[in-house]
PDB file of N, H, CA, C and O in Angstrom:
ATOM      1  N   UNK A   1     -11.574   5.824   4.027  1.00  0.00           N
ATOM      2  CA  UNK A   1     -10.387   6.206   3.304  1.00  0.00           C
ATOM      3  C   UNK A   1      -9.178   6.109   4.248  1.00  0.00           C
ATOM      4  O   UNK A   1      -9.249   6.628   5.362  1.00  0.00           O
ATOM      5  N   UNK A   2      -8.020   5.433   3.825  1.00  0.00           N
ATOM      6  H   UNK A   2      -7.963   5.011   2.920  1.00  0.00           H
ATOM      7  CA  UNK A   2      -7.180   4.943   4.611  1.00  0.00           C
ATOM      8  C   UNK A   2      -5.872   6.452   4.680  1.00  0.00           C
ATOM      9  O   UNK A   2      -5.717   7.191   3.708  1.00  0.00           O
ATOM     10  N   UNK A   3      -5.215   6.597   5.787  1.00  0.00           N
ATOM     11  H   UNK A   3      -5.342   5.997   6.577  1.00  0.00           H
ATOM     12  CA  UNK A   3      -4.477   8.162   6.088  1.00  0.00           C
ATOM     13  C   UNK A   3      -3.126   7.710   4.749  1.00  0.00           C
ATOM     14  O   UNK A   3      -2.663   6.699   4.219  1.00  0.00           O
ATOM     15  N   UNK A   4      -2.965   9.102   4.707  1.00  0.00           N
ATOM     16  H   UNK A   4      -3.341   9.923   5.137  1.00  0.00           H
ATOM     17  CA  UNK A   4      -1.733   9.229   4.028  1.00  0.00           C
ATOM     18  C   UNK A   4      -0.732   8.646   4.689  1.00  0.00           C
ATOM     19  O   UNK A   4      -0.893   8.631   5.909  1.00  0.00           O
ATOM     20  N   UNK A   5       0.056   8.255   4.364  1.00  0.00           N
ATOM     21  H   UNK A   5       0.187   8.267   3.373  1.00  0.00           H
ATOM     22  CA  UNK A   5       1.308   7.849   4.596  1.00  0.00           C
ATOM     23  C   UNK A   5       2.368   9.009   5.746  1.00  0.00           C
ATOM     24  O   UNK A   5       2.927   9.962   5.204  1.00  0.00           O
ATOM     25  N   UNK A   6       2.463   8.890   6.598  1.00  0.00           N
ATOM     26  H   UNK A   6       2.010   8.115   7.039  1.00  0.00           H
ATOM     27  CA  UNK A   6       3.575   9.566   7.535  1.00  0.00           C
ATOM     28  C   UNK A   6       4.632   9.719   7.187  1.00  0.00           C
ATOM     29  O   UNK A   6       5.528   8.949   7.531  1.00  0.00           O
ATOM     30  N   UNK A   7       4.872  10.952   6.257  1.00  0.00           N
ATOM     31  H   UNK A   7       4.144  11.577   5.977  1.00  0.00           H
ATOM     32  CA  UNK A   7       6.651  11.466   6.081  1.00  0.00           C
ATOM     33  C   UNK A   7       7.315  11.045   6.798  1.00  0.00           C
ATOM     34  O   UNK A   7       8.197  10.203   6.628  1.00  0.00           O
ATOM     35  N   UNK A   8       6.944  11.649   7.857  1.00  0.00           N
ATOM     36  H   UNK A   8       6.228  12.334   7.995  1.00  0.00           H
ATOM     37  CA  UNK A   8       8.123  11.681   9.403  1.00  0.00           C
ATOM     38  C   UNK A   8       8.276   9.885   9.255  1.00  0.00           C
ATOM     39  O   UNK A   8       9.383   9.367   9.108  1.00  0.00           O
ATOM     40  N   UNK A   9       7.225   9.218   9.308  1.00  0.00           N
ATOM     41  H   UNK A   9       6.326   9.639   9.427  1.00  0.00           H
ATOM     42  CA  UNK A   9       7.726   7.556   9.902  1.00  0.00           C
ATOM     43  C   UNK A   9       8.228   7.252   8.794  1.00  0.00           C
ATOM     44  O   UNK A   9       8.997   6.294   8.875  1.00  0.00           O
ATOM     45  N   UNK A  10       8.054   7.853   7.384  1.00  0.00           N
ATOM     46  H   UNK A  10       7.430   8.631   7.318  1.00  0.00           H
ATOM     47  CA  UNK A  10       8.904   7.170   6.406  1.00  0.00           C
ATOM     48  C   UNK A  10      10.339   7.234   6.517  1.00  0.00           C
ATOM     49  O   UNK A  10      11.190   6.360   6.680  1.00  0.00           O
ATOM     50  N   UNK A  11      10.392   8.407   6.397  1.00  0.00           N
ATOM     51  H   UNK A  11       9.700   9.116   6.264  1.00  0.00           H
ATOM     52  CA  UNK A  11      11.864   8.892   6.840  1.00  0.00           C
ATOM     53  C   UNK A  11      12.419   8.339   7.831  1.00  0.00           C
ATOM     54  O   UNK A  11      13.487   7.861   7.449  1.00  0.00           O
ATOM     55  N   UNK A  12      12.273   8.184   8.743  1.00  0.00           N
ATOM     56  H   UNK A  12      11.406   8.573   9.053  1.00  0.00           H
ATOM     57  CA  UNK A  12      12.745   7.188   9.721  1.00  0.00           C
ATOM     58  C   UNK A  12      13.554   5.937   9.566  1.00  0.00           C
ATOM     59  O   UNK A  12      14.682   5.452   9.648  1.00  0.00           O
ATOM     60  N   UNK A  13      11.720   5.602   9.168  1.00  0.00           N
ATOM     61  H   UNK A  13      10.803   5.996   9.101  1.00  0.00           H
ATOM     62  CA  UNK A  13      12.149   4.045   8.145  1.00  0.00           C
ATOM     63  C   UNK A  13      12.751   3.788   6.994  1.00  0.00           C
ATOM     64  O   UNK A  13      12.947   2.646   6.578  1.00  0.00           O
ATOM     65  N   UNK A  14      13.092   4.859   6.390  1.00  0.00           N
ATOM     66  H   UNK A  14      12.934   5.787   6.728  1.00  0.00           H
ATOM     67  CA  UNK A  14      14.033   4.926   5.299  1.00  0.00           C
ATOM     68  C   UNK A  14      16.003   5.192   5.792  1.00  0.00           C
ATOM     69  O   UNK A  14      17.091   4.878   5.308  1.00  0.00           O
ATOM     70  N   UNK A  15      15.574   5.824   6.816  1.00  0.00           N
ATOM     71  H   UNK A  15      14.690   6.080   7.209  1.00  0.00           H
ATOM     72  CA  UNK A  15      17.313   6.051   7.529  1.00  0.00           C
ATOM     73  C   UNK A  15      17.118   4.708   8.183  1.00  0.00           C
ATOM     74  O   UNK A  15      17.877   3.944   7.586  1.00  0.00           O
ATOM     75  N   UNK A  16      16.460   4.043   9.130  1.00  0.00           N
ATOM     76  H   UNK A  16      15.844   4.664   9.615  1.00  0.00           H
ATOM     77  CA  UNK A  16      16.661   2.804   9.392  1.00  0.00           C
ATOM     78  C   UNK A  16      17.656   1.222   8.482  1.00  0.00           C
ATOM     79  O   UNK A  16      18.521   0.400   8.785  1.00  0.00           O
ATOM     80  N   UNK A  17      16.831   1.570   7.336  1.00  0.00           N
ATOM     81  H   UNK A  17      16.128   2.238   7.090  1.00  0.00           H
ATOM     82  CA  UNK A  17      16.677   0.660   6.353  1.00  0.00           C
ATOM     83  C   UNK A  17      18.402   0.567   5.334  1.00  0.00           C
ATOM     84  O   UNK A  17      19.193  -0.294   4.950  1.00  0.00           O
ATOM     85  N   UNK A  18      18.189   2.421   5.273  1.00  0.00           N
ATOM     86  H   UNK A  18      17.546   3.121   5.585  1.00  0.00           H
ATOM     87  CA  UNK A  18      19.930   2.724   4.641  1.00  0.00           C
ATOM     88  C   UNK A  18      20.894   2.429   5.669  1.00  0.00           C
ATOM     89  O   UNK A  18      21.954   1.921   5.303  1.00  0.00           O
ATOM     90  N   UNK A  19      20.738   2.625   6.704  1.00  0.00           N
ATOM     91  H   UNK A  19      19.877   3.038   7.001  1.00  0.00           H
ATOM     92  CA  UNK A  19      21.776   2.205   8.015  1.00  0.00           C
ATOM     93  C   UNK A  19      22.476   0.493   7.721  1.00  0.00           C
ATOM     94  O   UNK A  19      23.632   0.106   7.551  1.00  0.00           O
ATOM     95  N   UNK A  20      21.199  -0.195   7.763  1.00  0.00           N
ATOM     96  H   UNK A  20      20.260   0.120   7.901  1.00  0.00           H
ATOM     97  CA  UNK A  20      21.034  -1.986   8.274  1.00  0.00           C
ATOM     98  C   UNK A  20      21.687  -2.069   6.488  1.00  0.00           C
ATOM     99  O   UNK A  20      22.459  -2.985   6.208  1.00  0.00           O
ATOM    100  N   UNK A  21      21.341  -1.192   5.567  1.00  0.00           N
ATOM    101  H   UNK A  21      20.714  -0.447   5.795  1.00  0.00           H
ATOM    102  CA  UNK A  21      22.499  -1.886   4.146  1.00  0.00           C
ATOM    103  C   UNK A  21      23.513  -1.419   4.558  1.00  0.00           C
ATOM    104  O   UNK A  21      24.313  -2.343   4.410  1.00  0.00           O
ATOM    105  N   UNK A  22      24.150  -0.421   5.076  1.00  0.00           N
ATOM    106  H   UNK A  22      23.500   0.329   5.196  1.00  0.00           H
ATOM    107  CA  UNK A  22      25.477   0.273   5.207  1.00  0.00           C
ATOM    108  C   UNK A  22      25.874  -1.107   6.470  1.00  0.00           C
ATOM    109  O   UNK A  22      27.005  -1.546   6.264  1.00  0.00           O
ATOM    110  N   UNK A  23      25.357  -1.600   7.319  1.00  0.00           N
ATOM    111  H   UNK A  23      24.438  -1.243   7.486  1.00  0.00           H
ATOM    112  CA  UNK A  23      26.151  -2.459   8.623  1.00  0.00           C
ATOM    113  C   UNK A  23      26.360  -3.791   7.358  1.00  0.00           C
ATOM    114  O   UNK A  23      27.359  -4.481   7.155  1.00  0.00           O
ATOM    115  N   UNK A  24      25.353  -3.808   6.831  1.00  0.00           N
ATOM    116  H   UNK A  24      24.542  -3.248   6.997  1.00  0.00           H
ATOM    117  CA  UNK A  24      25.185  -5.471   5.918  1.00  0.00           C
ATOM    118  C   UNK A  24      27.141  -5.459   5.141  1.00  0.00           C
ATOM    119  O   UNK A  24      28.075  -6.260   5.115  1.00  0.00           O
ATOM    120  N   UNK A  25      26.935  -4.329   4.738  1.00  0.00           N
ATOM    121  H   UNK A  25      26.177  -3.678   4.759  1.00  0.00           H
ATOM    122  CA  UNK A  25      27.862  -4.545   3.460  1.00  0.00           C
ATOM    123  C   UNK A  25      29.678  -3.903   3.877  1.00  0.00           C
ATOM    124  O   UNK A  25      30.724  -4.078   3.253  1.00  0.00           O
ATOM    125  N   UNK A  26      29.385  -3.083   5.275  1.00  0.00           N
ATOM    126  H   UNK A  26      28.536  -2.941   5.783  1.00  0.00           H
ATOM    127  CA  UNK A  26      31.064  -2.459   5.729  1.00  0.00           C
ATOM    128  C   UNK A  26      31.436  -3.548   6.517  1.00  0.00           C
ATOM    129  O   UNK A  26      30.906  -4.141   7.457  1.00  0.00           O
ATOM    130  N   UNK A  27      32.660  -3.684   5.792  1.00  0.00           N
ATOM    131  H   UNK A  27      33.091  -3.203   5.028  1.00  0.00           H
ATOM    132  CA  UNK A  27      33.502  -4.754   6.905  1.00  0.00           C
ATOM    133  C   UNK A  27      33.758  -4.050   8.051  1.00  0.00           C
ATOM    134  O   UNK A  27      33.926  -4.825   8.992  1.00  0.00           O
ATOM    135  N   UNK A  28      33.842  -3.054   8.315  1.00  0.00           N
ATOM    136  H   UNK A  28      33.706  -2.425   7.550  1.00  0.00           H
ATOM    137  CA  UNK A  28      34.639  -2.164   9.508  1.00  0.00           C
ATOM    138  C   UNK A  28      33.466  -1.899  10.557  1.00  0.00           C
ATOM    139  O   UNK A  28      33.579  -2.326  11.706  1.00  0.00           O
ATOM    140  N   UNK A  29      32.441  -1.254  10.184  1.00  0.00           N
ATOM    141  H   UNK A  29      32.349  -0.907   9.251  1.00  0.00           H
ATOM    142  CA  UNK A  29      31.179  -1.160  11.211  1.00  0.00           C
ATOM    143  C   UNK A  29      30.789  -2.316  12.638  1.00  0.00           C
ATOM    144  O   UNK A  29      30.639  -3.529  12.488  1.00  0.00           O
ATOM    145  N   UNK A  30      30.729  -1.893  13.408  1.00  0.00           N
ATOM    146  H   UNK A  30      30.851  -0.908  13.529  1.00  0.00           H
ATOM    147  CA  UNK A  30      30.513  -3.540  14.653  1.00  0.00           C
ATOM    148  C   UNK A  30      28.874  -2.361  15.063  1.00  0.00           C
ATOM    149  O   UNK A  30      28.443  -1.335  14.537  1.00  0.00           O
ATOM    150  N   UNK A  31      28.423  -3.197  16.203  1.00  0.00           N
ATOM    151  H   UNK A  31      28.773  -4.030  16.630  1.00  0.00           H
ATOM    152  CA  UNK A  31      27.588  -2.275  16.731  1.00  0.00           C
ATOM    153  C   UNK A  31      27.981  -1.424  17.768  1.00  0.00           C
ATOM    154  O   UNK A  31      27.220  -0.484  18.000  1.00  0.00           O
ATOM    155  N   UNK A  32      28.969  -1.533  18.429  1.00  0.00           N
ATOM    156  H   UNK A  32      29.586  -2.296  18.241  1.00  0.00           H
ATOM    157  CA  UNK A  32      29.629  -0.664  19.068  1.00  0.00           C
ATOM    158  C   UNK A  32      30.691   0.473  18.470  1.00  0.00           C
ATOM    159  O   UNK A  32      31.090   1.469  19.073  1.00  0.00           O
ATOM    160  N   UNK A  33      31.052   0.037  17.075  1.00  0.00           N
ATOM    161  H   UNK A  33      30.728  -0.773  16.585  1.00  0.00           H
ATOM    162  CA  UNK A  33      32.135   1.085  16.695  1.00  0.00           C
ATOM    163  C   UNK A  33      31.805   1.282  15.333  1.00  0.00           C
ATOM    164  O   UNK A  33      31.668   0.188  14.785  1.00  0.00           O
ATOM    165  N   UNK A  34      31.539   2.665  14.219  1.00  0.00           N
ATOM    166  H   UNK A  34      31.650   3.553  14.664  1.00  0.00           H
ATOM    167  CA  UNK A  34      30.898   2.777  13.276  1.00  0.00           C
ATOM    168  C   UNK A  34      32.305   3.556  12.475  1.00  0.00           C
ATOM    169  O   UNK A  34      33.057   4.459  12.840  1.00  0.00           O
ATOM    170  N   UNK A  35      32.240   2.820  11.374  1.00  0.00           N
ATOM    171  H   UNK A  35      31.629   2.086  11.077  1.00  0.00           H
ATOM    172  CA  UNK A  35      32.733   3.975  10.167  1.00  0.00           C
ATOM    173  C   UNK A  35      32.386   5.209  10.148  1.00  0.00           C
ATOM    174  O   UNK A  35      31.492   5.612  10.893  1.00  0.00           O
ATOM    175  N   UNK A  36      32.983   5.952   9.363  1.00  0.00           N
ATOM    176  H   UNK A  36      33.709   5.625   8.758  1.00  0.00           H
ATOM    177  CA  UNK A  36      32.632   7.640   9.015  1.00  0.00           C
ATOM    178  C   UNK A  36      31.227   7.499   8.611  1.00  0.00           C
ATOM    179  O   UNK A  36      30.325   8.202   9.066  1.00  0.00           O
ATOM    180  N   UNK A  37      31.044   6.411   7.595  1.00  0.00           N
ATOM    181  H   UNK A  37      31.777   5.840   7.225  1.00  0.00           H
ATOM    182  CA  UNK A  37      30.146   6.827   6.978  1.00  0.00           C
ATOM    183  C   UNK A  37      28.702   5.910   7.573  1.00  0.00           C
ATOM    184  O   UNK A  37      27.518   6.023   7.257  1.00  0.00           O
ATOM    185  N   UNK A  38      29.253   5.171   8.359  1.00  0.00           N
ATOM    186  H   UNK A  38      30.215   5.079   8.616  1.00  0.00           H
ATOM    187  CA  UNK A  38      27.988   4.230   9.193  1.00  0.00           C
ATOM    188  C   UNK A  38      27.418   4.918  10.566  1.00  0.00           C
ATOM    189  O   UNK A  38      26.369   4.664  11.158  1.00  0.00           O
ATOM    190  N   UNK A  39      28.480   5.908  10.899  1.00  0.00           N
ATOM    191  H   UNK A  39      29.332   6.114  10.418  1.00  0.00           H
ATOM    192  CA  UNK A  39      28.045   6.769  11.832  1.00  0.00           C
ATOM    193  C   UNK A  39      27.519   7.758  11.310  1.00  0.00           C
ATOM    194  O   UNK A  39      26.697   7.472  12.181  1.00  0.00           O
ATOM    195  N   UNK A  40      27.212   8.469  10.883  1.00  0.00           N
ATOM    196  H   UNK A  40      27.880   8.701  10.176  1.00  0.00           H
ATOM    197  CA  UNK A  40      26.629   9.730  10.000  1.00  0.00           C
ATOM    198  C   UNK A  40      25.423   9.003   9.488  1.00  0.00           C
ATOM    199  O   UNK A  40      24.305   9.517   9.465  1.00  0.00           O
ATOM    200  N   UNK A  41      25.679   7.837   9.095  1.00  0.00           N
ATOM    201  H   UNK A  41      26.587   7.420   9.113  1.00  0.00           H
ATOM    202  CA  UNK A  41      23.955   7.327   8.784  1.00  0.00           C
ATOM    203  C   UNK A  41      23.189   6.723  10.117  1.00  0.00           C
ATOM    204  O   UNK A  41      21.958   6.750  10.135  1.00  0.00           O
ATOM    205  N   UNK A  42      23.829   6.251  11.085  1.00  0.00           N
ATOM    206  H   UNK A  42      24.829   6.230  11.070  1.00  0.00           H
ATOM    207  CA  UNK A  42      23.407   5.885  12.350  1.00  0.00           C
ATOM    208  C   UNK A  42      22.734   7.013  12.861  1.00  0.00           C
ATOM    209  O   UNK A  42      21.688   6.839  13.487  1.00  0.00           O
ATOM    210  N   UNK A  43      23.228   8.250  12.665  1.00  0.00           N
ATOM    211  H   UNK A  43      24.077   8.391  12.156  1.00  0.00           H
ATOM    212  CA  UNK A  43      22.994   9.011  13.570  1.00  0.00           C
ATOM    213  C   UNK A  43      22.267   9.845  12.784  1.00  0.00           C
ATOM    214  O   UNK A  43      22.004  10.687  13.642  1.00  0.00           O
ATOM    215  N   UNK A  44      21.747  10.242  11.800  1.00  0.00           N
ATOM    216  H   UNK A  44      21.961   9.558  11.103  1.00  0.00           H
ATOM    217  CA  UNK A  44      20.854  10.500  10.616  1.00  0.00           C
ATOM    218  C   UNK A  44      19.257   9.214  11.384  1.00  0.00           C
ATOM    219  O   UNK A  44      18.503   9.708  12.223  1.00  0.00           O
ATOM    220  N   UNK A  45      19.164   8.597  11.193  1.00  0.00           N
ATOM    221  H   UNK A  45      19.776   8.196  10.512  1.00  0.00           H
ATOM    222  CA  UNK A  45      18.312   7.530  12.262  1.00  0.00           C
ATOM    223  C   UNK A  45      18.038   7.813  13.201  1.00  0.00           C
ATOM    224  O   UNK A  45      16.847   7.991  13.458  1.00  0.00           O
ATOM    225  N   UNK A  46      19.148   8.007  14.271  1.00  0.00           N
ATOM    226  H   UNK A  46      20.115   7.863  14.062  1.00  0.00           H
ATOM    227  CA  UNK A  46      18.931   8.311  15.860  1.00  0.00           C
ATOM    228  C   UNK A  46      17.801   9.454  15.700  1.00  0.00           C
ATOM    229  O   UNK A  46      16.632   9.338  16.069  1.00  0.00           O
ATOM    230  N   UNK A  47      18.468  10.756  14.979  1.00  0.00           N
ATOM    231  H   UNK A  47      19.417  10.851  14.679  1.00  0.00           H
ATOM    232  CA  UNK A  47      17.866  12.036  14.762  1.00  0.00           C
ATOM    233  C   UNK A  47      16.343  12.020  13.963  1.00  0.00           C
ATOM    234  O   UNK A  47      15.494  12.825  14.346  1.00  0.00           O
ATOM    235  N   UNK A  48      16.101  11.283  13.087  1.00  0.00           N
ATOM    236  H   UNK A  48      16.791  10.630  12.776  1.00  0.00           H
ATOM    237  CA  UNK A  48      14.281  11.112  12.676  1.00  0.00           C
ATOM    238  C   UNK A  48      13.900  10.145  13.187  1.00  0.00           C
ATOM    239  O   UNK A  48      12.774   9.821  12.810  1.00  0.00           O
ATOM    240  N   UNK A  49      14.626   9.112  14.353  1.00  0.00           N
ATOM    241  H   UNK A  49      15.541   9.375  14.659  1.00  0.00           H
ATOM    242  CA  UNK A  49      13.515   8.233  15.142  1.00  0.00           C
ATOM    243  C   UNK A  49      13.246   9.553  16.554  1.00  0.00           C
ATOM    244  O   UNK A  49      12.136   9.969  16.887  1.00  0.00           O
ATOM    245  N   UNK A  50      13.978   9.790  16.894  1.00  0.00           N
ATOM    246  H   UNK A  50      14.880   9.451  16.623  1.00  0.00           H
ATOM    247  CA  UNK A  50      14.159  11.098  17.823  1.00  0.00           C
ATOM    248  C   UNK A  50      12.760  11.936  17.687  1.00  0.00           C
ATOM    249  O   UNK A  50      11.932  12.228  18.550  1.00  0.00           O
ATOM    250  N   UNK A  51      12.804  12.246  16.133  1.00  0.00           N
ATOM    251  H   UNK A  51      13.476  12.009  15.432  1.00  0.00           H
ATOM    252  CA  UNK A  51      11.797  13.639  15.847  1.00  0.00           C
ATOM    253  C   UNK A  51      10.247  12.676  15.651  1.00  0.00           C
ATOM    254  O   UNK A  51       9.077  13.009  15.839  1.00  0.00           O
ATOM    255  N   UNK A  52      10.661  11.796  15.342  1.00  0.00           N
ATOM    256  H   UNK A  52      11.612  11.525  15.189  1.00  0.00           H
ATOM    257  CA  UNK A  52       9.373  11.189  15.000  1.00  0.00           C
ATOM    258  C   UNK A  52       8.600  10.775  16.876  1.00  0.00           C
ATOM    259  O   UNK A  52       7.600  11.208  17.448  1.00  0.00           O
ATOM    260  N   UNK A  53       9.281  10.140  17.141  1.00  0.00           N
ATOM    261  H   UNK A  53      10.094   9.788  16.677  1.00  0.00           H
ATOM    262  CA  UNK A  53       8.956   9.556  18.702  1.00  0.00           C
ATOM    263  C   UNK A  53       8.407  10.852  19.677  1.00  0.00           C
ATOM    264  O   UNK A  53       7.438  10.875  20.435  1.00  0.00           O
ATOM    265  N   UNK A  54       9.285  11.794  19.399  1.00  0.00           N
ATOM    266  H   UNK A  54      10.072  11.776  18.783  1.00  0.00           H
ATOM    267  CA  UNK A  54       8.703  13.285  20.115  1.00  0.00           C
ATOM    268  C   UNK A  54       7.347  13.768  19.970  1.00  0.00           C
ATOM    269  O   UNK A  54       6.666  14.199  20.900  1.00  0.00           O
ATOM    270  N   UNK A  55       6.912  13.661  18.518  1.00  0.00           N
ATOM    271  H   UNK A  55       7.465  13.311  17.761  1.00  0.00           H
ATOM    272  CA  UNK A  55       5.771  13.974  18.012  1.00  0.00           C
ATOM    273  C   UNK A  55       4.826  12.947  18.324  1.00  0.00           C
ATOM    274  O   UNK A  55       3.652  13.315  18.355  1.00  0.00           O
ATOM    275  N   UNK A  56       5.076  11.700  18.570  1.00  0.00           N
ATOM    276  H   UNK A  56       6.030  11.401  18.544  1.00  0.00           H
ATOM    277  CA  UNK A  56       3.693  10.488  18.593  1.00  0.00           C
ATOM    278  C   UNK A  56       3.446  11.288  20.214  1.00  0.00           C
ATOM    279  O   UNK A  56       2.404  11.796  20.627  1.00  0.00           O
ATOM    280  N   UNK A  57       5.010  11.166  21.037  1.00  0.00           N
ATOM    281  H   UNK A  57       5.857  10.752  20.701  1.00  0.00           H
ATOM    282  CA  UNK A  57       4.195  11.523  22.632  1.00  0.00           C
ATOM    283  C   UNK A  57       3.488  12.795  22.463  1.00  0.00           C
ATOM    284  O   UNK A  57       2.304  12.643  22.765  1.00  0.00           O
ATOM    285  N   UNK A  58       3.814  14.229  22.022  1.00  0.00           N
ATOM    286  H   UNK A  58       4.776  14.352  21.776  1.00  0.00           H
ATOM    287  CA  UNK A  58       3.212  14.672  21.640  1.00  0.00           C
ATOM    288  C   UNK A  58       2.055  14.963  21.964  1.00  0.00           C
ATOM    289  O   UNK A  58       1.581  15.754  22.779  1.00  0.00           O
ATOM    290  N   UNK A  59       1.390  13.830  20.832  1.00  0.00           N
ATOM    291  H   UNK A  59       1.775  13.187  20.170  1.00  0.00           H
ATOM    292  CA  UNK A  59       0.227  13.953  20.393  1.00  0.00           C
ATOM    293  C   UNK A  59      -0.639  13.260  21.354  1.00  0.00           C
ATOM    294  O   UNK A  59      -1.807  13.544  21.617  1.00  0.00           O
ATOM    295  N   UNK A  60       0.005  12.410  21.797  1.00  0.00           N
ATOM    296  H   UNK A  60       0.954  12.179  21.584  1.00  0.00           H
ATOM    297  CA  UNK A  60      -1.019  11.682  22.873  1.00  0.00           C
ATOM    298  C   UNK A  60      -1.198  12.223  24.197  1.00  0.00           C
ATOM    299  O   UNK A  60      -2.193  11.889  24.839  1.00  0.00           O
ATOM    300  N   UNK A  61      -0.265  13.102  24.729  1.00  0.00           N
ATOM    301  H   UNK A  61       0.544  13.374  24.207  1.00  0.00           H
ATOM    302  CA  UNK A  61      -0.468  14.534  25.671  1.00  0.00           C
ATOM    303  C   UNK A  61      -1.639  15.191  25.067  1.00  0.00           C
ATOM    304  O   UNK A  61      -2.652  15.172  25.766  1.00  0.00           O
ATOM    305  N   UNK A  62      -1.724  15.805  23.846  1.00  0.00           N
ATOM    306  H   UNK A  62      -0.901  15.821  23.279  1.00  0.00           H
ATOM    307  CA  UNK A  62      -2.580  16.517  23.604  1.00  0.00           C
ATOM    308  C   UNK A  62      -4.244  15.922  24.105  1.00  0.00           C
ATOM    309  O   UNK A  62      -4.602  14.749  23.996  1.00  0.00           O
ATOM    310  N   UNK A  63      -5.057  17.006  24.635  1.00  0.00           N
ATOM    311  H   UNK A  63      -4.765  17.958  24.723  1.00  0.00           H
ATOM    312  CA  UNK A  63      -6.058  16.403  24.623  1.00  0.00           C
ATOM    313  C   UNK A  63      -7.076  16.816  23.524  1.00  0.00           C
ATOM    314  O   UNK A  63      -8.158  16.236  23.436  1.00  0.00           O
TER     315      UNK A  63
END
């Protein structure tokens, strides 16, 4: 039986995914300089790749 699906990596991959449409479609966004609203989703990303990445090391500390 194959695992459930990972909230945490969805989420991630779901702020990832809303980010890369928000860069696709703002004229104003560069990768160095973000809109109001491309930064708040950038950084919505930063923050569940953050929480997610914490937890894989984590787990692989754990013995």
């Amino acid at each position: 039986m194959p695992d459930a699906p990972d909230a945490l990596h969805q989420r991630y991959m779901n702020a990832l995914s809303t980010y890369q449409d928000h860069r696709a479609a703002c004229t104003t966004c560069t990768n160095a300089n973000r809109c109001r609203d491309g930064a708040r989703l950038w950084n919505a990303f930063t923050r569940s790749q953050d929480a997610y990445l914490a937890r894989q090391r984590s787990r692989r500390n754990t013995p």
